[in-house]
C-alpha positions in Angstrom: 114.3 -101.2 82.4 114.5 -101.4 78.5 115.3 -105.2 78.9 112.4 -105.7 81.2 109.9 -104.3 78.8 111.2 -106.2 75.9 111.2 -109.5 78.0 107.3 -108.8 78.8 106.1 -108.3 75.3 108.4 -111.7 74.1 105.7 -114.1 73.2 104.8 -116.6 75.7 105.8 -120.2 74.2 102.6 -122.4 73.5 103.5 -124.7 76.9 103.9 -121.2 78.8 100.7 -120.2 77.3 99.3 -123.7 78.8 100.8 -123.8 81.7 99.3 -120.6 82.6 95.8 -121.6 81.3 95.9 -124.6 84.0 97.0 -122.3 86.9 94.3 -119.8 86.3 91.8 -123.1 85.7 90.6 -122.0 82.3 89.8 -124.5 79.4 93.3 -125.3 78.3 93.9 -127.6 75.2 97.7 -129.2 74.8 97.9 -130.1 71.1 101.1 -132.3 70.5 103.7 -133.0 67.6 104.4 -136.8 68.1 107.6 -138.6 66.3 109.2 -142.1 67.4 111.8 -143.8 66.1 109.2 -147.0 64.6 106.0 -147.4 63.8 105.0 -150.0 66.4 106.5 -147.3 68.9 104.5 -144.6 67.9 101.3 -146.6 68.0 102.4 -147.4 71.6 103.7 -143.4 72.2 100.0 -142.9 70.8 98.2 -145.4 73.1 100.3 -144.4 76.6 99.1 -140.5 75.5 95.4 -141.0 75.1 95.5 -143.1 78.5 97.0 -140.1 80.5 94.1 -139.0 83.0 93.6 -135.3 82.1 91.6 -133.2 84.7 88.3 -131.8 83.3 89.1 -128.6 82.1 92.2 -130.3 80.5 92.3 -131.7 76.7 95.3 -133.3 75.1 94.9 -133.2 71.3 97.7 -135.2 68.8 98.0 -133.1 65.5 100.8 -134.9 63.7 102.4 -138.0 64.2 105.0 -139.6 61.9 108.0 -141.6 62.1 111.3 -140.1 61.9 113.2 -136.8 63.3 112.3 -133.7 63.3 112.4 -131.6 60.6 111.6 -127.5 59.5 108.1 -128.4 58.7 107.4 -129.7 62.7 109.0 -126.7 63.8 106.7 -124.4 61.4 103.4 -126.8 62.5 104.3 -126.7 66.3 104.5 -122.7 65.9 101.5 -121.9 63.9 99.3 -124.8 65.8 101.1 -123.5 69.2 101.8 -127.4 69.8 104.8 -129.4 72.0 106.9 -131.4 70.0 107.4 -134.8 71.5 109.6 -137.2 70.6 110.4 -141.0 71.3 113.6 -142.7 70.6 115.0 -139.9 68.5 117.7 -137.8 69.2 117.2 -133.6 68.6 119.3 -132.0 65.9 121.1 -128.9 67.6 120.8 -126.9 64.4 116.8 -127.3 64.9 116.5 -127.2 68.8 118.4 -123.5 68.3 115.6 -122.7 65.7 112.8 -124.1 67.7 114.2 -122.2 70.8 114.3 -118.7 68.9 110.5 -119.7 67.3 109.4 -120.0 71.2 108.6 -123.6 69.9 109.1 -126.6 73.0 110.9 -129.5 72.1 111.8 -132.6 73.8 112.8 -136.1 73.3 112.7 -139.1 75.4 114.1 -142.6 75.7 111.5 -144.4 77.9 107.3 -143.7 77.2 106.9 -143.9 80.9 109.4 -140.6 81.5 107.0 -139.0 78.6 103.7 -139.5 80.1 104.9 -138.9 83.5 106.5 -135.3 82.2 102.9 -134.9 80.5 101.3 -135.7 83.3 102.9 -133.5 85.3 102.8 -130.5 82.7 98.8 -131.1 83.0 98.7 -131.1 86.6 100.4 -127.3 86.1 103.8 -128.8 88.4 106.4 -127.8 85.6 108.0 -125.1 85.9 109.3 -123.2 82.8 113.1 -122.2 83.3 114.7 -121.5 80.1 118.7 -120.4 80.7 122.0 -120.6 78.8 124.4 -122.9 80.3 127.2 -122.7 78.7 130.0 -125.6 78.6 132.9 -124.0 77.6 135.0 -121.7 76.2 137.5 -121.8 72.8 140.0 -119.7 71.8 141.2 -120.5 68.2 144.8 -119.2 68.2 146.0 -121.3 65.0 144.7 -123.6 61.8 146.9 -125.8 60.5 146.4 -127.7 57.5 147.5 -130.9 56.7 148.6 -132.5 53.1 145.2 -134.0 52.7 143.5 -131.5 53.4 142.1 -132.0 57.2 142.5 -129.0 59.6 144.1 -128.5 63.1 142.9 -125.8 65.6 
């Protein structure tokens, strides 16, 4: 019952917080954090977003684009501006995908535009659903450390 309670007061993550909006039909805005590998892809990520058809009580708004992975300062702009970070041909640090997941702060990177607008356009349509779990891969017991003459460890 404790954990219940504590699970209903988390904050809602901001494509939680949309997803809902669409549901209940309210005036629902998706702001995005946009990165690609290239500059002639991001003007292409940018071009493939604007043309996704968005339902009338739908807005998709870009507030950053840049080239390059993401860094601390996305993460803090996606969780202050409550805004999806998307990225394009980039591949997610795990140290900052932990971060982002404890900040309740989506983000997601993918290898072909078409998979990217189809996920948005699905996400505006209010078809995604949000399932966050821990899956975990496997298991490590460290029952030695050996080091070596220059210096490089075995476990």
């Amino acid at each position: 019952m404790i954990q219940e309670h504590a699970k209903s007061n988390a904050p809602e993550s901001a494509i939680q917080q949309f997803v809902t909006g669409v549901k209940t039909n309210k005036e629902s805005e998706l702001r995005l954090i946009l990165k690609s590998d290239g500059s002639s892809s991001l003007e292409a990520l940018k071009q493939a977003v604007s043309g996704i058809v968005m339902p009338k009580n739908v807005t998709i708004r870009v507030i950053h684009t840049d080239v390059g992975h993401f860094s601390d300062s996305d993460i803090a702009l996606g969780q202050a501006s409550s805004a999806l970070l998307l990225g394009f041909n980039i591949n997610l640090n795990a140290i900052l995908k932990k971060k982002a997941e404890n900040l309740k702060v989506e983000m997601k990177s993918f290898d072909i535009i078409y998979e990217l607008t189809d996920y948005l356009s699905d996400l505006v349509k209010g078809m995604i659903q949000i399932e966050m779990e821990e899956v975990s891969i496997g298991k490590l017991d460290v029952l030695a450390i050996f080091y070596s003459k220059t210096k490089e460890m075995v476990i």
